[in-house]
C-alpha positions as CSV (number, residue, x, y, z in Angstrom):
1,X,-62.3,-32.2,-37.1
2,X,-61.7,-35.1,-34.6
3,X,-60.9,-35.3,-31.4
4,X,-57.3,-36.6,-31.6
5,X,-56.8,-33.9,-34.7
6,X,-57.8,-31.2,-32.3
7,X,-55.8,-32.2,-29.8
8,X,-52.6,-31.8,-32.2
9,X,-53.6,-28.1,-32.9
10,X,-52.5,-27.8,-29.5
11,X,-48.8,-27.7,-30.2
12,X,-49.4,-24.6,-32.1
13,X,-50.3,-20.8,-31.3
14,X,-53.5,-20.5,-32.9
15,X,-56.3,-22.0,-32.9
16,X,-57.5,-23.3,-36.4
17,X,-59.3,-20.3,-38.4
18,X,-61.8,-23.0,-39.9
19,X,-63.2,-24.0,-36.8
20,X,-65.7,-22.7,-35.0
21,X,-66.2,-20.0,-32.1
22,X,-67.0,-23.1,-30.0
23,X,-64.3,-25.1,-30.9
24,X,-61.9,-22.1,-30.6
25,X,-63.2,-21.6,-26.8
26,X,-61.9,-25.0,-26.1
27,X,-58.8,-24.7,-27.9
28,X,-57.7,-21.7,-25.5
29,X,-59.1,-23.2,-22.5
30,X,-56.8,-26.3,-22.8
31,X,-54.0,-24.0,-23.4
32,X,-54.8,-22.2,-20.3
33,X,-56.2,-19.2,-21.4
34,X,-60.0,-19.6,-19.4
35,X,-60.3,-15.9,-19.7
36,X,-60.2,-15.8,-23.4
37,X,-62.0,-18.7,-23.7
38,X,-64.7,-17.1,-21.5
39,X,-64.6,-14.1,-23.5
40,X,-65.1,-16.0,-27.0
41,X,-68.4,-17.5,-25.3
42,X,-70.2,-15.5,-22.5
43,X,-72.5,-13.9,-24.9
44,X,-73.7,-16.1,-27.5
45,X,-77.2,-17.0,-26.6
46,X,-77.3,-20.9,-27.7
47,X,-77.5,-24.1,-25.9
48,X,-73.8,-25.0,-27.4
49,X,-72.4,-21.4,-25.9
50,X,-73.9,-22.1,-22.5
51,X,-72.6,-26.0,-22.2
52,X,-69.6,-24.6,-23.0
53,X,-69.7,-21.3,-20.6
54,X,-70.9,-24.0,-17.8
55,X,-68.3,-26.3,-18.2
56,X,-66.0,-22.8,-17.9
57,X,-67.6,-21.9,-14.7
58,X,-67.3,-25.5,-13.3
59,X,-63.9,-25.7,-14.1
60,X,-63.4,-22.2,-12.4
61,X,-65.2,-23.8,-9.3
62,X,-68.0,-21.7,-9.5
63,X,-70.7,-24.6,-9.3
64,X,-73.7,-22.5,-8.8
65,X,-72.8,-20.3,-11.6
66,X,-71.7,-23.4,-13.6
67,X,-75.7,-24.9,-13.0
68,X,-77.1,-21.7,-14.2
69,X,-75.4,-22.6,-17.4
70,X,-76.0,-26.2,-17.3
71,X,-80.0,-25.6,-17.0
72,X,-79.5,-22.9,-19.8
73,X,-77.7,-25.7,-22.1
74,X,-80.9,-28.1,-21.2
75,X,-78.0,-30.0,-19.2
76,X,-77.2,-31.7,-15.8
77,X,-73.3,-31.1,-14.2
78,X,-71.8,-34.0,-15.3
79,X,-70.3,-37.0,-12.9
80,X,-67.2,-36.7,-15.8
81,X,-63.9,-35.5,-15.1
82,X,-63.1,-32.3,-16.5
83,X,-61.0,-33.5,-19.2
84,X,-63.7,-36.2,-20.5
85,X,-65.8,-33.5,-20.5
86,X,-64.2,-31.3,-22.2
87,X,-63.5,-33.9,-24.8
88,X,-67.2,-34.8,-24.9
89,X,-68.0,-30.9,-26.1
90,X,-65.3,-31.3,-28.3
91,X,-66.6,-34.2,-30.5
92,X,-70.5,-33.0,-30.1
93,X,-69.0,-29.1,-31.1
94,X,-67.2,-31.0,-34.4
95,X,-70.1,-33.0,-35.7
C-alpha cells in the first residue's frame, strides 16, 4: 500500500485488516490515538517496532526515551518534521 492510499484509509474507522501491526500503529497515531498506537508496538522486539516506538516517544516529547529507541532501531533522531517522518516509516513499513 502507498503512501497517498494510506493516507485515504484515514477517513475511515479502522485501520485496513491487511496491513501490518506496523502500519496499523501509524494509522491510529495519525488519528490521534498515540496510546493505542503505543500499545500495538511497545513490545515487538524488531528494528521496525523500535523506529516506530521512537518516533512515538519523540512525538510525545520524550527525547531521551525517543534515543533509546532510535539506537535500538540502529537509527539517529531525525532533522525531519514529524509528519515527513512519519510518512518516511510509512513507505519503508509498505515495501
Amino acid at each position: 500500500m502507498d503512501l497517498l492510499l494510506f493516507k485515504e484509509t484515514l477517513a475511515g474507522t479502522e485501520p485496513p485488516h491487511e496491513v501490518s501491526v506496523y502500519l496499523k500503529a501509524l494509522w491510529h497515531d495519525a488519528k490521534g490515538n498515540w496510546d493505542n498506537a503505543h500499545k500495538l508496538i511497545q513490545d515487538i522486539e524488531d528494528n521496525n517496532a523500535a523506529w516506530i516506538h521512537a518516533y512515538l516517544h519523540r512525538k510525545e516529547g520524550d527525547k531521551s526515551n525517543a534515543d533509546y529507541w532510535y539506537n535500538r532501531a540502529g537509527k539517529k533522531r531525525p532533522m525531519l518534521t514529524l509528519e515527513n517522518e512519519w510518512e518516511q516509516i510509512v513507505v519503508a513499513m509498505s515495501t
